[in-house]
N, CA, C and O of each residue as an XYZ file, in Angstrom:
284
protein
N     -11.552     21.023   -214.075
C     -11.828     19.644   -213.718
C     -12.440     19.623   -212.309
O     -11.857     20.268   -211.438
N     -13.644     18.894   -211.974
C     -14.447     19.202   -210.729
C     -14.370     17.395   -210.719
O     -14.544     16.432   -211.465
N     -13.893     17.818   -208.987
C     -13.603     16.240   -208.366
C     -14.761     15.795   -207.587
O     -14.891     16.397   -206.521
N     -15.458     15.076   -207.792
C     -16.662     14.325   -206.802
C     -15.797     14.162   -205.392
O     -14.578     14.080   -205.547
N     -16.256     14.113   -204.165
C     -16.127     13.407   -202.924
C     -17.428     12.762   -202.647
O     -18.581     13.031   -202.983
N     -16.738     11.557   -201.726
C     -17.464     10.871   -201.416
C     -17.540     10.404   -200.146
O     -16.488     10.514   -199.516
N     -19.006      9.625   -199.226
C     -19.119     10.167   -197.851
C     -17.787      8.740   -197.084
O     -17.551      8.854   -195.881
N     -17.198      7.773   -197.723
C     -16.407      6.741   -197.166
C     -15.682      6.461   -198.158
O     -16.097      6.365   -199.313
N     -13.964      6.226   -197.613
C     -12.880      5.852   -198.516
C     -12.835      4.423   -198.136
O     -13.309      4.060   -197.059
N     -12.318      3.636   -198.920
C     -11.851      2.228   -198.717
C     -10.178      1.751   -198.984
O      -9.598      1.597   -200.059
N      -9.631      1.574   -197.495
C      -8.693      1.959   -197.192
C      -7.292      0.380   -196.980
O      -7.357     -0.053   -195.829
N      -6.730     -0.017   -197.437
C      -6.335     -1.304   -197.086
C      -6.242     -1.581   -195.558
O      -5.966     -0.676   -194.771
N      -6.507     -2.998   -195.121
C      -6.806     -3.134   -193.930
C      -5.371     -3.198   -193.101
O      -5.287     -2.790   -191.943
N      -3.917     -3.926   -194.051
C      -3.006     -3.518   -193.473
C      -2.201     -2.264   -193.379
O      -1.360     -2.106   -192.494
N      -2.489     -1.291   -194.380
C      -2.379      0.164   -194.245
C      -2.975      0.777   -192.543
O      -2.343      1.252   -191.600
N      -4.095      0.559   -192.688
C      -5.217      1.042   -191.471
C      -4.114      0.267   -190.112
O      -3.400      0.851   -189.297
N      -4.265     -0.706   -190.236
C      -3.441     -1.543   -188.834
C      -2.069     -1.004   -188.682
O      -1.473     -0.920   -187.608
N      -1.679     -0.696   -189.677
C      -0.007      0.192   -189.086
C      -0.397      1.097   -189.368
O       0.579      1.136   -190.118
N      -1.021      2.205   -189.602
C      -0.943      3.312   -188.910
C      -1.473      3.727   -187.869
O      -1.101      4.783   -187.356
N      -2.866      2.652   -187.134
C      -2.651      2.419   -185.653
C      -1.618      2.162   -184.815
O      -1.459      2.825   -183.790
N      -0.814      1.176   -185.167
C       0.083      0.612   -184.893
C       1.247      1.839   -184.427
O       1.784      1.841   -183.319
N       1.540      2.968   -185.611
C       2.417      3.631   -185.665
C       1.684      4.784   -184.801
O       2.412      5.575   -184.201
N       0.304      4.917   -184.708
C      -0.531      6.085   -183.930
C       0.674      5.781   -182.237
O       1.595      6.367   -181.668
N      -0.293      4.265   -182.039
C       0.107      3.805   -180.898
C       1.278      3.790   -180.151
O       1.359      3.669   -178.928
N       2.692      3.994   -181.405
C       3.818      3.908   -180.468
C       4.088      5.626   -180.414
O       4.901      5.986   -179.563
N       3.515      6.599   -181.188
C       3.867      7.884   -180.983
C       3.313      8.666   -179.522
O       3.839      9.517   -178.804
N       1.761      7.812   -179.447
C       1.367      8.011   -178.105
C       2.130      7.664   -176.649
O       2.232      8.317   -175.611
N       2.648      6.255   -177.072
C       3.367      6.300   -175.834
C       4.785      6.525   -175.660
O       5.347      6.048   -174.675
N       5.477      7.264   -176.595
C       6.570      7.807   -176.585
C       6.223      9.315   -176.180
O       6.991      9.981   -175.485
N       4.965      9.819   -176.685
C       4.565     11.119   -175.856
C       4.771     11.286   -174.195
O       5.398     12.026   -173.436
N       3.808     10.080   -174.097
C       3.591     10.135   -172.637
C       5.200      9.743   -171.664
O       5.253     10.162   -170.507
N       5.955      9.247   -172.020
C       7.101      9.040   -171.735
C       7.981     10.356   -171.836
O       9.010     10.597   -171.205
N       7.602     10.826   -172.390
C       8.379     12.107   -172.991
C       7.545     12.916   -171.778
O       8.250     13.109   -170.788
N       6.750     13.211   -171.718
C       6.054     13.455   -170.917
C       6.636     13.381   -169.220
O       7.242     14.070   -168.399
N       6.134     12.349   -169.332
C       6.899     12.167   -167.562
C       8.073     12.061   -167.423
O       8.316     11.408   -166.409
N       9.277     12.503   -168.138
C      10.378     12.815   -167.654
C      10.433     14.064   -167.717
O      11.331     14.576   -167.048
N       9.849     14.661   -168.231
C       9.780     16.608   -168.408
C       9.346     17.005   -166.827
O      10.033     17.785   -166.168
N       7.837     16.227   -166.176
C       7.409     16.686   -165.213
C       8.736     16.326   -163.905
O       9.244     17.069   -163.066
N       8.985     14.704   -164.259
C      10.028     14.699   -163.354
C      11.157     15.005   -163.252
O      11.952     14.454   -162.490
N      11.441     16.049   -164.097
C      12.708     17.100   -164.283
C      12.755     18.760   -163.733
O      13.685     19.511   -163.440
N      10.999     18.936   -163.759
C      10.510     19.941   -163.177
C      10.579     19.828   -160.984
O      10.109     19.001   -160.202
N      11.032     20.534   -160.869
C      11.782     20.408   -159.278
C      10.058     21.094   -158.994
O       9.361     20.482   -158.185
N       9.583     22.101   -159.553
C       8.810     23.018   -158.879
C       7.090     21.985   -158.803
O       6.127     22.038   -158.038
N       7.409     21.165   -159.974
C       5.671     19.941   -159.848
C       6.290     18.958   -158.839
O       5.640     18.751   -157.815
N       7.248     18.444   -158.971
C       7.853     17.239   -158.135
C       7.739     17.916   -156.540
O       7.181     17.181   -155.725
N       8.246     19.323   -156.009
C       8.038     19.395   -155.286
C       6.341     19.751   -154.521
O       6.186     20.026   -153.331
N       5.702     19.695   -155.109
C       3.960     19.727   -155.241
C       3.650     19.010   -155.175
O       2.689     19.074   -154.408
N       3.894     17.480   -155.741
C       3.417     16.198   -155.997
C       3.963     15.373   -154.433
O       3.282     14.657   -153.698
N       5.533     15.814   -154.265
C       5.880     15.157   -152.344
C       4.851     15.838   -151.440
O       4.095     15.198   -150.708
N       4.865     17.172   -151.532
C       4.154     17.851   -150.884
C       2.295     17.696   -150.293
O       1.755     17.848   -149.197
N       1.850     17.367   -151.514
C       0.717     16.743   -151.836
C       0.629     15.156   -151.056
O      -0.025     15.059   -150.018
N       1.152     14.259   -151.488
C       1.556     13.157   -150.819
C       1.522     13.043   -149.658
O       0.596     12.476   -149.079
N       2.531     13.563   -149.073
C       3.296     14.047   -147.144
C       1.588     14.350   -146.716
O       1.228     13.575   -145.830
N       0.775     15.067   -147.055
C      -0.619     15.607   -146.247
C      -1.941     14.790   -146.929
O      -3.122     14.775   -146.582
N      -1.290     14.169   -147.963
C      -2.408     13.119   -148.179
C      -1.989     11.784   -147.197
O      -2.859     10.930   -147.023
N      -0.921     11.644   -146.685
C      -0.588     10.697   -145.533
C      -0.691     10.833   -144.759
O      -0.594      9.891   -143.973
N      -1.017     12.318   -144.247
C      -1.200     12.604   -142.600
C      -2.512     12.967   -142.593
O      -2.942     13.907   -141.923
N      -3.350     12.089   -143.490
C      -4.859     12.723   -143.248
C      -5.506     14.186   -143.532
O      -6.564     14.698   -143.166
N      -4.361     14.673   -144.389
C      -4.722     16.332   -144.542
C      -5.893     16.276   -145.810
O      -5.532     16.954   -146.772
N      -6.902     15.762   -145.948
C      -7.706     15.525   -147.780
C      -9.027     16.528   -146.855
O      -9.551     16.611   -145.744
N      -9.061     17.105   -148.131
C     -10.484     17.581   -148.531
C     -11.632     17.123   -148.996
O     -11.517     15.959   -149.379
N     -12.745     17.585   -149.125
C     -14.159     16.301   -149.372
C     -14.173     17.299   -150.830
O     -14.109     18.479   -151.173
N     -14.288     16.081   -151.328
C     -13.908     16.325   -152.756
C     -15.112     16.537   -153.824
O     -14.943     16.664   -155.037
N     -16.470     16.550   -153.087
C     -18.329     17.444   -153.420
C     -17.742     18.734   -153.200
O     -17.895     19.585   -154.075
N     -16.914     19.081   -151.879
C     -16.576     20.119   -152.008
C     -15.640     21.387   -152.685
O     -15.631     22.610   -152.824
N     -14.913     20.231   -152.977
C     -14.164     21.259   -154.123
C     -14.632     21.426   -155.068
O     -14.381     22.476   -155.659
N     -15.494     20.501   -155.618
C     -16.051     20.423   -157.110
C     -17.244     21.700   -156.638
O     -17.034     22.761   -157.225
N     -18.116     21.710   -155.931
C     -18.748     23.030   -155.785
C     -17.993     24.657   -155.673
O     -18.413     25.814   -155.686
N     -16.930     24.126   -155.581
C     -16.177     25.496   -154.986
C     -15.420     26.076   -156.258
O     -15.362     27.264   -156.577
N     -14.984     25.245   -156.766
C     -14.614     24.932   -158.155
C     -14.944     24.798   -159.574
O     -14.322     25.063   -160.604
N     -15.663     24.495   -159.424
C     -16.670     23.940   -161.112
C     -18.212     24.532   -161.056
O     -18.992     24.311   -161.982
């Protein structure tokens, strides 16, 4: 038995809307999930104060320049 495909399915429109719907809350349960991992990590948290503390005392780099130095 040989199955045709075809180039577009037609899909119910409230099917389509909740499983955006359901896309949408997995994404931001990621990202939540997410930032409590980093802010559980002592060794980024302490990178991120660190970072901060010399971005307040004027410590920044020109940032053409990193991207040349870098990329």
């Amino acid at each position: 038995m040989k199955i045709e495909l075809k180039e577009t399915v037609n899909l119910p429109l409230k099917s389509v809307r909740r499983l955006f719907d359901a896309i949408s809350v997995f994404e931001s349960a990621q990202n939540e999930i997410e930032d409590f991992l980093i802010v559980r990590n002592k060794r980024i948290m302490n990178s991120v104060r660190k970072s901060r503390e010399e971005h307040l005392k004027g410590k920044v780099k020109d940032f053409r320049n990193l991207i040349k130095k870098y990329v």
